[in-house]
C-alpha positions, 0 to 999 in steps of 0.5 A: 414767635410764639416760643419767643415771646414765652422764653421772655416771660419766663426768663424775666420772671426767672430773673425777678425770682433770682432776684428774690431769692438773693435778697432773702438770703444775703440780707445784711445783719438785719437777719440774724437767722431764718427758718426754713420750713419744707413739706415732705415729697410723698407727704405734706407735713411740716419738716423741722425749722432750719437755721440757716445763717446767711453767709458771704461764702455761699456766694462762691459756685457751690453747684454745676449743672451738667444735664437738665433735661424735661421731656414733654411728659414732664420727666426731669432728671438734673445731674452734675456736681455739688459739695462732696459727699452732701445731701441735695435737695431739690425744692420747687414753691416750697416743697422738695420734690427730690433728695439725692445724695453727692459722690465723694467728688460731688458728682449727683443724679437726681430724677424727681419720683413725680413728673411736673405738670404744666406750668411754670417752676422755679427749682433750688438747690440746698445742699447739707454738708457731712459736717451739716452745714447748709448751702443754698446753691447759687444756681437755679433753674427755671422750667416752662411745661405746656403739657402738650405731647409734642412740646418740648418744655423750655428750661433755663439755668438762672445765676442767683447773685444776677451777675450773669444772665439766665442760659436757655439750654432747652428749648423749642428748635435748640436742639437741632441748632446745637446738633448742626454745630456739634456735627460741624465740630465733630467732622473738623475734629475727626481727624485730630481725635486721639484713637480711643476704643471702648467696650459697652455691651455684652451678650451671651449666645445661648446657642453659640456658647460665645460672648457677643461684644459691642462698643465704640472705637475712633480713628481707627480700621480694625477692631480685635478682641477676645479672652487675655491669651486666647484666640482673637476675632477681628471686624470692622468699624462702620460709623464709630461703632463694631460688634463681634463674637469672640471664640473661647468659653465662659467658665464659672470664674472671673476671665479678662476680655479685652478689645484693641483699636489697629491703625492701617499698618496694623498697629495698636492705638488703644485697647480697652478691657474689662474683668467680667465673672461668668456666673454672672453672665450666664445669670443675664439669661441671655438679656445685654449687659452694659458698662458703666462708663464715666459719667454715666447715670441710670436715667440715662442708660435706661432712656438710651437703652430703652427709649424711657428713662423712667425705666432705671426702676427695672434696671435697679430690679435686675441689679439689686446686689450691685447697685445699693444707691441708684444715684451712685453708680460706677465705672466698669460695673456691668448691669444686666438691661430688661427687654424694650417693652413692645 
């Protein structure tokens, strides 16, 4: 009840700021211009006013927000896709509390370097084109932090023109809710799921001198890999997901591995592969390496690998020469991961 009532507050005075902020912004030709002034995220001092002219265009969606998450801590990451190549900033009560910057297709990462305290936040977009025009997106999202340890913040995403209703997509008891549909949907999808394999991690045995493969396959019974026109191992699939040492030798130069997804009559229904140098993995020390797959962010590899998503810092430490750019990350590149701490 409790979680209930606070959900009602904070989406009418998330709607009542939606509100707002579209009257600000799409005032008629009474505004000629307005300047904006923001203070800087490490240090408050005044940036340098900004015209922006308010516009019909910017009504159209100009962002989507495919992952807004807030732990109780008030560790927030925000990801999805905005215009191509911009720079993204995040502001919160006049003050910008992170800036990333847009892939060619417009696909973003943003994880604020502060964590919130408890409180109620009201975050917008501004988006700064590569020709510098400014967008103010037409989304929001509205968070509640108690800042108890085992409350699990409420977040909303707030249309701004009003048209739509604002979206609770976190809150107190909604994720098991979504997980019990998505079981359901994943058990009557199963047996229509096209076969897919894909290599995640791997690992350097040391002692072996063999490379310890691990990843996901569907709709499949067996799993082989190896080196391209080498020996091959084979194992089983237990709940998606195989593991496997493959025969053969690391050398210094670049080698192809490759995994195949077998049907009962041991046909192949898909195969992955991924060039890797050995250099590189000797260099891991024996520590995992993972591959970047699509969509991946490195708040998410370090919370899925590591249990704390503040952790991508020591996976860009380990990573340096290949990750210039934490928000810009790509398929099929491998990092190496840090131990989990104890």
């Amino acid at each position: 009840m409790k979680s209930s009532k606070v959900i009602y507050f904070l989406l009418t005075g998330a709607i009542i700021a939606a509100l707002a902020l579209f009257v600000v912004f799409y005032e008629t030709e009474t505004i000629d211009e307005k300047e904006v002034v923001v203070p800087l995220v490490n240090k408050v001092v005044d940036a340098k006013p900004i015209e922006v002219k308010p516009t019909r265009e910017e009504t159209a969606e100009t962002i989507k927000l495919e992952v807004v998450r807030v732990r109780p801590d008030g560790s927030l990451v925000i990801a999805g896709k905005g215009l191509p190549k911009s720079k993204i900033e995040i502001i919160s009560n006049s003050e910008v509390i992170a800036v990333t910057t847009s892939d060619k297709i417009g696909d973003f990462v943003a994880v604020p370097q502060k964590q919130l305290n408890s409180g109620e936040y009201f975050l917008s977009f501004r988006q700064t084109t590569v020709d510098n025009k400014v967008v103010i997106a037409n989304k929001s999202v509205a968070i509640n932090v108690t800042g108890k340890k085992d409350d699990l913040p409420i977040v909303a995403i707030v249309d701004n023109q009003g048209k739509l209703g604002a979206k609770v997509i976190q809150a107190p008891g909604l994720e098991k809710k979504e997980q019990s549909i998505k079981n359901n949907k994943q058990t009557n999808l199963k047996t229509i799921q096209e076969p897919q394999i894909r290599i995640l991690a791997i690992i350097h045995d040391s002692k072996s001198g063999q490379l310890v493969l691990s990843g996901i396959a569907h709709n499949g019974v067996q799993v082989n890999a190896g080196f391209t026109g080498k020996e091959t191992s084979s194992t089983k699939i237990i709940n998606d997901e195989w593991a496997l040492s493959i025969p053969g030798k690391l050398i210094a130069g670049k080698q192809k591995v490759f995994a195949v997804l077998l049907g009962k009559n041991g046909k192949v229904l898909s195969e992955n592969s991924i060039v890797i140098s050995g250099k590189s993995i000797e260099n891991a020390n024996g520590k995992m390496l993972i591959i970047v797959q699509k969509g991946d962010a490195l708040w998410n590899i370090a919370y899925q690998r590591l249990g704390l998503g503040n952790r991508y810092i020591d996976i860009v430490e380990l990573n340096k020469d290949k990750i210039k750019n934490p928000d810009l990350i790509y398929p099929k590149q491998l990092f190496i991961i840090p131990n989990k701490l104890n």
